[in-house]
SEKOL-932781 format. One record per residue (C-alpha): residue number from 1; x, y, z; chain; residue in three letters. Coordinates in pm, whole numbers, plus 50000, padded with zeros to 5 digits. Last residue first. Example, Ala and Ser with C-alpha at 12.3 -4.5 7.8 and 13.67 -1.06 7.14 Angstrom:
2
+-----+-------+-------+-------+-------+-----+
|   n |    xx |    yy |    zz | chain | res |
+-----+-------+-------+-------+-------+-----+
|   2 | 51367 | 49894 | 50714 |     A | SER |
|   1 | 51230 | 49550 | 50780 |     A | ALA |
+-----+-------+-------+-------+-------+-----+
This chain:
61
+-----+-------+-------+-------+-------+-----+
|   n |    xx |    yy |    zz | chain | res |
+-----+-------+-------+-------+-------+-----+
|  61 | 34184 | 54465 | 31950 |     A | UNK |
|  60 | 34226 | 54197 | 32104 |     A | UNK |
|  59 | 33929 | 54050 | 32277 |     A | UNK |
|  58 | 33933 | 53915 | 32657 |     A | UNK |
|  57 | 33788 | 53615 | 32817 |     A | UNK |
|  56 | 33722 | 53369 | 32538 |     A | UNK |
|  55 | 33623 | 53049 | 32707 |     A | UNK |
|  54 | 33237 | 53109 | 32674 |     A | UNK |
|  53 | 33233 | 53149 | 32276 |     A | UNK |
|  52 | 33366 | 52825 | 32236 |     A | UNK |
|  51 | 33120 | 52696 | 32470 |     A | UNK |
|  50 | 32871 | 52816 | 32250 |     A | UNK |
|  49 | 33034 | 52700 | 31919 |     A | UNK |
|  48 | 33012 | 52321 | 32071 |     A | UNK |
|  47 | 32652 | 52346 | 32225 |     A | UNK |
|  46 | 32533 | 52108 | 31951 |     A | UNK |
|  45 | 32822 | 51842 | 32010 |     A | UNK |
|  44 | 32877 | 51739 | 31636 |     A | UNK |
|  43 | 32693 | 51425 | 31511 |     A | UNK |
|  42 | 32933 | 51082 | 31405 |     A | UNK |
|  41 | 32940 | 50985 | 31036 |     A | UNK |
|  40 | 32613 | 50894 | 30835 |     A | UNK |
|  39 | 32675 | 50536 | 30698 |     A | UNK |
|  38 | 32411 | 50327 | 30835 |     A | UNK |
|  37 | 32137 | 50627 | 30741 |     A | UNK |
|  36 | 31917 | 50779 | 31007 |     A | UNK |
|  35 | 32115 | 51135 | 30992 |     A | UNK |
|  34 | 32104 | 51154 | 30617 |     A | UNK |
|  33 | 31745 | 51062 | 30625 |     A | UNK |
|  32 | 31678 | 51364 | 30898 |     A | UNK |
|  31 | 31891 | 51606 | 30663 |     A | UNK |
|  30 | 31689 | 51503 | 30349 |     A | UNK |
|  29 | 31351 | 51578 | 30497 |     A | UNK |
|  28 | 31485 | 51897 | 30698 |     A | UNK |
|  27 | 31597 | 52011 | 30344 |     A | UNK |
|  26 | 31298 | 51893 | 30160 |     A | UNK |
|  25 | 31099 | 52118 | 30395 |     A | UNK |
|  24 | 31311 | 52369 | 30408 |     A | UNK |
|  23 | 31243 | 52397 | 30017 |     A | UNK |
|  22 | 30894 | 52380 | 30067 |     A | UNK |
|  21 | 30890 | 52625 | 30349 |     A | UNK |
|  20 | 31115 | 52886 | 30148 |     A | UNK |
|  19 | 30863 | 52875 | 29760 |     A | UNK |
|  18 | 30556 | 52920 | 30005 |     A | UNK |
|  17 | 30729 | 53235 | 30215 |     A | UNK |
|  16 | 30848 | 53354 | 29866 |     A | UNK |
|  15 | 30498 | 53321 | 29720 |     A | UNK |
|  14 | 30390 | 53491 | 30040 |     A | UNK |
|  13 | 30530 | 53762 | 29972 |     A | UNK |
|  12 | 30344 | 53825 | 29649 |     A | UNK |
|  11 | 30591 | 53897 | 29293 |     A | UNK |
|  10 | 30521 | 54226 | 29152 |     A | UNK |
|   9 | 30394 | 54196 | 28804 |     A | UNK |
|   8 | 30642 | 54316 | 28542 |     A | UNK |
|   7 | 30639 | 54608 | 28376 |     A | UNK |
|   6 | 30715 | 54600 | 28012 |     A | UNK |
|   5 | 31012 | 54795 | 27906 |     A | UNK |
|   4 | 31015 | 55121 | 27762 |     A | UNK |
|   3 | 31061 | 55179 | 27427 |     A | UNK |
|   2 | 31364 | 55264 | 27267 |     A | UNK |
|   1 | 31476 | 55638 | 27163 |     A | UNK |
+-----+-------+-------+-------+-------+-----+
């Protein structure tokens, strides 16, 4: 028979929460210099999918 494994230490929400915000962080950072930059390409209407969802009357089923 083998042994049993070691068990691990459980991992802290907020570690996750911590490891997320940085991340969006650098996200929102890159995003915002993306946007600012000569060659970034026109912006999408925001309310586009919204209106989308407006003009369909009926489903299919």
């Amino acid at each position: 028979m083998s042994k049993r494994p070691t068990p691990k230490k459980k991992r802290a929400k907020r570690a996750t929460r911590l490891q997320h915000s940085a991340y969006m962080g650098i996200e929102v950072k890159r995003l915002r210099e993306r946007s600012n930059s000569p060659y970034a390409g026109p912006a999408e209407p925001k309310n586009k999918g919204d209106r989308a969802l407006k003009g369909i009357t009926r489903i299919k089923a």
